[in-house]
KETI-627171 format. One record per residue (C-alpha): x, z, y. Coordinates in steps of 0.1 Angstrom, whole numbers, plus 5000, padded with zeros to 4 digits. Layout:
# residues N
XZY;...
END
This chain:
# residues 419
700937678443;700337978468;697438178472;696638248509;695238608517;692538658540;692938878571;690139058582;691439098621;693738918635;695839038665;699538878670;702138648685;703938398669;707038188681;706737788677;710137598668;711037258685;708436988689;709136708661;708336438683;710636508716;713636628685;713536268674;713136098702;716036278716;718036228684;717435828687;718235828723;721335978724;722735828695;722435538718;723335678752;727535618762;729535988759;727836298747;724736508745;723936908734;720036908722;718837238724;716137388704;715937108683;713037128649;715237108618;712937038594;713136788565;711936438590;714636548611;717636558586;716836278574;716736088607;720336258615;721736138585;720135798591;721935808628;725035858610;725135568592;724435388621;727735488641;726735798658;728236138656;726136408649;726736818644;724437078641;725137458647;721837658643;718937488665;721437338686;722936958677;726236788692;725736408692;727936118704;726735798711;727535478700;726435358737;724135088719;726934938697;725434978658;727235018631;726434788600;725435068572;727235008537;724235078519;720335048531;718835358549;716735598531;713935758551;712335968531;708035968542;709535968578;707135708596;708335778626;712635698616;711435418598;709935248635;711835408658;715135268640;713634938632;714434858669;717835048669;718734828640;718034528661;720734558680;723534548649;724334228637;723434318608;721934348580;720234678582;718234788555;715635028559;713335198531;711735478521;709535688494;706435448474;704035628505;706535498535;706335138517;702535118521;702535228563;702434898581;705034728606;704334368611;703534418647;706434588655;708334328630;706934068651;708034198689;711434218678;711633888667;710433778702;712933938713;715933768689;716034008662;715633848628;713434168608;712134038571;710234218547;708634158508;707033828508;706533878545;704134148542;705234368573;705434678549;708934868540;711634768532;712934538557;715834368564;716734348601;719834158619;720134088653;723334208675;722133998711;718234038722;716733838749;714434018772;710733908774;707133998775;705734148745;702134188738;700534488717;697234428711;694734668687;697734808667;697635118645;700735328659;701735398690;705335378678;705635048678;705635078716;708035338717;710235188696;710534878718;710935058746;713935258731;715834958729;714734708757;717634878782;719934658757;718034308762;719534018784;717133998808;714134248817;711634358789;707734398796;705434548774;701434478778;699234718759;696134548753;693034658728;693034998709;696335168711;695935548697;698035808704;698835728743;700236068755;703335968728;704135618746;704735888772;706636078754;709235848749;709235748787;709936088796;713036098774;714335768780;714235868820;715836198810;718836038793;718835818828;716835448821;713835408844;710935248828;708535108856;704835168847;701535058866;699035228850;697034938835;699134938798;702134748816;705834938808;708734758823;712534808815;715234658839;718234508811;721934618816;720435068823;722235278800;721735608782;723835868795;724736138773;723436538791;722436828775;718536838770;716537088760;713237068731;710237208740;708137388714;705737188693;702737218698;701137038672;702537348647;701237568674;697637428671;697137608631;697637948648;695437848679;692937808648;693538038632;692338248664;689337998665;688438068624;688738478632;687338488663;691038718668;693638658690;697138478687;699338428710;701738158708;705338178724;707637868731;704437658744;705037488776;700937508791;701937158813;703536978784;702836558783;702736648741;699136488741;697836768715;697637028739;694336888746;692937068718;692737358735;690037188754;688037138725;688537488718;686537618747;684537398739;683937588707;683937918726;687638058725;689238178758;692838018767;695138248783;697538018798;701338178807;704738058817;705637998781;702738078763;699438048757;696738308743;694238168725;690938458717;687538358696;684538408698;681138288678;681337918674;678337738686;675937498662;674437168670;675636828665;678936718684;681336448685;685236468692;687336148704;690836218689;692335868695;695136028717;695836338693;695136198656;697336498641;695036708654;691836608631;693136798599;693037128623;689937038638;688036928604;689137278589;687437478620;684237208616;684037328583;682937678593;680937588623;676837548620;676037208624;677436818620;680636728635;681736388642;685536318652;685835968659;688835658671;691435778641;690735498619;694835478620;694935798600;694835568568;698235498575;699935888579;701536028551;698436038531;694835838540;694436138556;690736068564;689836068526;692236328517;690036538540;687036488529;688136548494;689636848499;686436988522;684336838496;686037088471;684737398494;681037298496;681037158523;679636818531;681936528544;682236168544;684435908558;683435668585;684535348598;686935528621;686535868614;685236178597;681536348594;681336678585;678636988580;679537338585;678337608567;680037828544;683337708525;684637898496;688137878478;689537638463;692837448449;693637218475;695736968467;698136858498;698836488488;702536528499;701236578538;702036898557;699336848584;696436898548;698337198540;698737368569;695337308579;693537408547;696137728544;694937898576;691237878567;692538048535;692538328564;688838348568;687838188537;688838408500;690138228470;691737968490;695137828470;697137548483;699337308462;702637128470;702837408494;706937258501;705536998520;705437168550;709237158553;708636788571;708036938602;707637278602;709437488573;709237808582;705537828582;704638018554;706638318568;704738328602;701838288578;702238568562;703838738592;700138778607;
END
């Protein structure tokens, strides 16, 4: 357990590693591309070993040297693993390479810790085996583990209606450039976390496969494109960026944080809407952005954060010390991270004094004034992070499991303490 201290200014700049999301989708993407790619900047954190290793079993070659990683594809050909896959908590591996494994004969098994076993896949489950694949799990549950062959997929249309992860797109999308025939995918109902389906497009066109969009939910991927192997480089992350942003926000001080692209597609940078919102002043630079604040104003208010769910732990911490009811609303799906991160919050809050409560597809909560306590982290960085930077503005404030922040960002508690 650590003990956060409280600063009573706050004046500094901070440098941002790699973003986890463009790191893995990289990693996936060039594991399947034909000849070789040099990712730059990449995160190595704990989610991204573990997908590396995972890669490995699965034919590609992979070598890291510092933040830079050397990886030759397999140019879609999979290697059948002797033993299943282990993926850790790592959500993200566990869909992304659900589709990778569909193109190995098979059988790939993939698994993961007791928490990974209860995050849902049936919808993705079910587009691969529209598209040939052959994916089973536990009494036909759609939960980890599952057992996947396939080896020849047929192209087709594929229809994603009111799902809970946005990944399940992505991960079709990944792989449809190996499908006999053209793939199209029709988003249809509540898809959250949008800007991330974009993600992926951006990388997949990077590493040379064109993915034709209209705008209306519709992706389409032309069969017989293939990854070609380049050197590509990771842009910061700025979900990790958004603690210090709050941190800012919570001391009404000024960060800057470096290695931030201000015109990134990562949809979280839309927080720093919401933070002028709240009063703060952005200071947008080449590579940076300055984020001052100021008094945060009361009143009820309501936040939609359907298209940047990671950002509701960040932005339930700030509610906590601003006057009046917030509502953040459309993250029912946070349920399903690597805790129910909705009641994790509202436990933990509740432990401060301040008032919170679940709703159907959110969080309420009332400012007013938090005091320390021993939060527990339930095994997910994003609680930790969170409840350690109000530990800036808030005394007594002790945070458990702290070594879960290694999933995506491990050097955190040094820039912490840095400040």
């Amino acid at each position: 357990m650590v003990e956060i201290k409280p600063l009573e200014h706050l004046d500094a700049t901070v440098r941002i590693p790699g973003s986890k999301s463009y790191t893995q989708r990289a990693m996936v993407i060039a594991a399947l591309a034909e000849g070789e790619s040099l990712l730059k900047d990449v995160l190595l954190s704990e989610d991204t070993r573990i997908l590396s290793a995972a890669l490995g079993e699965l034919g590609a070659d992979i070598r890291t040297e510092g933040t830079q990683m050397t990886i030759r594809g397999n140019g879609g050909r999979i290697a059948r693993p002797s033993r299943e896959i282990h993926l850790g908590n790592n959500g993200t591996a566990m869909r992304l390479l659900s589709g990778v494994a569909s193109l190995c004969e098979g059988p790939v098994t993939l698994t993961g810790t007791p928490r990974l076993r209860e995050r849902p896949l049936k919808p993705l489950l079910d587009a691969l085996g529209l598209l040939g694949a052959d994916a089973r799990t536990g009494g036909g549950l759609g939960y980890p583990p599952v057992e996947i062959r396939g080896g020849s997929l047929q192209g087709t249309e594929v229809v994603f209606r009111d799902i809970e992860s946005s990944q399940y797109v992505s991960s079709v999308l990944i792989v449809s450039p190996f499908t006999a025939g053209k793939t199209g995918i029709i988003l249809q109902g509540r898809i959250p976390s949008l800007p991330y389906i974009a993600l992926t497009v951006e990388a997949m066109q990077a590493f040379g496969v064109e993915v034709v969009m209209d705008g209306n939910g519709r992706y389409m991927v032309q069969s017989g494109q293939r990854y070609k192997g380049r050197t590509y480089r990771i842009e910061g992350d700025v979900s990790s960026a958004s603690y210090f942003f709050l941190a800012a926000a919570l001391l009404k001080g000024r960060m800057r944080v470096e290695n931030i692209n201000p015109l990134t597609g990562q949809g979280d940078i839309a927080f720093l809407m919401l933070l002028e919102r709240l009063g703060c002043r952005i200071l947008r630079g080449e590579n940076y952005i300055e984020v001052t604040g100021d008094d945060l104003p009361g009143g009820e208010m309501t936040f939609d954060l359907g298209d940047m769910p990671d950002m509701v732990p960040t932005l339930a911490v700030l509610s906590a010390l601003r006057p009046g009811r917030s509502v953040i609303r459309n993250v029912a799906h946070l349920r399903h991270k690597e805790s129910n991160r909705l009641a994790a919050m509202v436990n933990e809050l509740k432990k401060t004094g301040i008032a919170a409560e679940e709703t159907a597809d959110g969080i309420a909560i009332r400012g007013g004034s938090p005091r320390g306590a021993a939060i527990a982290t339930y095994n997910d960085h994003r609680i930790a992070m969170s409840f350690a930077v109000l530990g800036l503005a808030v005394p007594g404030m002790k945070i458990a499991g702290e070594e879960c922040v290694g999933k995506s960002f491990p050097g955190f508690w040094n820039t912490l303490e840095g400040l």
